[in-house]
C-alpha positions as CSV (number, residue, x, y, z in Angstrom):
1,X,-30.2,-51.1,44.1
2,X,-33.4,-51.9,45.5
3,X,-36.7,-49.9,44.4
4,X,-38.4,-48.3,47.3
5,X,-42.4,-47.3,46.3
6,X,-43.2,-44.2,47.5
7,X,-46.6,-42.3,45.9
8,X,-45.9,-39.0,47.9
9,X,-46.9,-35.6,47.1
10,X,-43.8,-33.4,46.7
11,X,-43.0,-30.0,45.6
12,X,-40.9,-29.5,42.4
13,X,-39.5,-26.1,43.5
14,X,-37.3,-25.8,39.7
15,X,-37.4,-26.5,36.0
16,X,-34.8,-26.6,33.2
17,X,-36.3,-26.8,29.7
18,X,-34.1,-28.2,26.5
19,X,-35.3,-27.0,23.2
20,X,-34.5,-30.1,20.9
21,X,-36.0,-29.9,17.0
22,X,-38.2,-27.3,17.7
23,X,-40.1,-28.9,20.8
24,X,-39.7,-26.8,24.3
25,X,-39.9,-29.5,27.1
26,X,-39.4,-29.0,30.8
27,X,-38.3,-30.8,33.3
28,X,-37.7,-30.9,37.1
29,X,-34.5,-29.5,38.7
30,X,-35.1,-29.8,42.2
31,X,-37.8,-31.5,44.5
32,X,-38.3,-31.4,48.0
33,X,-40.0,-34.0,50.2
34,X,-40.1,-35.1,54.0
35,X,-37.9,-31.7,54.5
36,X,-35.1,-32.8,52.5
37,X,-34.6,-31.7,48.7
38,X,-33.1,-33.7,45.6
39,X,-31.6,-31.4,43.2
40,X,-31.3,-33.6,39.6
41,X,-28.8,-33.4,36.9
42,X,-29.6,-31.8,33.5
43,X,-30.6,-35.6,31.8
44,X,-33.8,-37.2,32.0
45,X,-36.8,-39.3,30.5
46,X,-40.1,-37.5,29.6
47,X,-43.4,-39.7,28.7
48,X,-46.5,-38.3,28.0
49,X,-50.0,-40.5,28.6
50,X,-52.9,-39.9,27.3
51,X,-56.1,-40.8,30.1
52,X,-59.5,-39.9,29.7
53,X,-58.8,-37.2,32.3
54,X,-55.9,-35.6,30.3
55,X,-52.0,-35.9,30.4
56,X,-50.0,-37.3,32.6
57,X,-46.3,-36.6,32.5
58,X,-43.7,-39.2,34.3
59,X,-40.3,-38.7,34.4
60,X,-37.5,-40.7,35.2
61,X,-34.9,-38.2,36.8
62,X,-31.3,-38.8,38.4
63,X,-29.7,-36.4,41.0
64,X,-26.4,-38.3,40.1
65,X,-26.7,-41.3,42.7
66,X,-30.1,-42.2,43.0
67,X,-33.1,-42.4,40.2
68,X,-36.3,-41.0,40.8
69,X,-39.6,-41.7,39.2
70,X,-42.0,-39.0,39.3
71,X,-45.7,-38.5,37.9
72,X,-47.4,-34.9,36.8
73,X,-51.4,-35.3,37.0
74,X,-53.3,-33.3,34.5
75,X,-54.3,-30.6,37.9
76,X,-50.1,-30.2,38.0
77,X,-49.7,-32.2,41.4
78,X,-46.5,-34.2,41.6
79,X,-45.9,-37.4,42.9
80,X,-43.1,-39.0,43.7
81,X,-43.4,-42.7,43.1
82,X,-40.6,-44.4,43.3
83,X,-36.5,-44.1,43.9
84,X,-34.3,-46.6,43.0
């Protein structure tokens, strides 16, 4: 499948959170963009990076037939970045 580069501003309009070994993490459920919505499946990637202006969260999400690759910025705009 062939990886389409996006860097657009969308709305994550619902979370899930897991609670693994203590930690509380959340994670999108459901983004809408271009007036369509993705709603993902309860599995994902979370990495944290450390910039000088703060945390930045990416994800790597699924909605079961595409991947998404999303970006938090430390002012909690998302981006989508990339599907694939």
């Amino acid at each position: 499948m062939a990886k389409t580069i996006l860097n657009q501003k969308v709305d994550v309009t619902a979370l899930y959170f897991t609670n693994k070994n203590g930690q509380l993490k959340s994670f999108p459920k459901r983004i809408e963009y271009d007036g369509g919505h993705h709603q993902f499946v309860e599995s994902g990637l979370q990495m944290l990076v450390q910039t000088t202006s703060g945390v930045i969260r990416i994800f790597e999400m699924t909605d079961g037939h595409n991947n998404f690759h999303l970006r938090q910025n430390p002012q909690k705009d998302w981006t989508l970045v990339a599907t694939y």
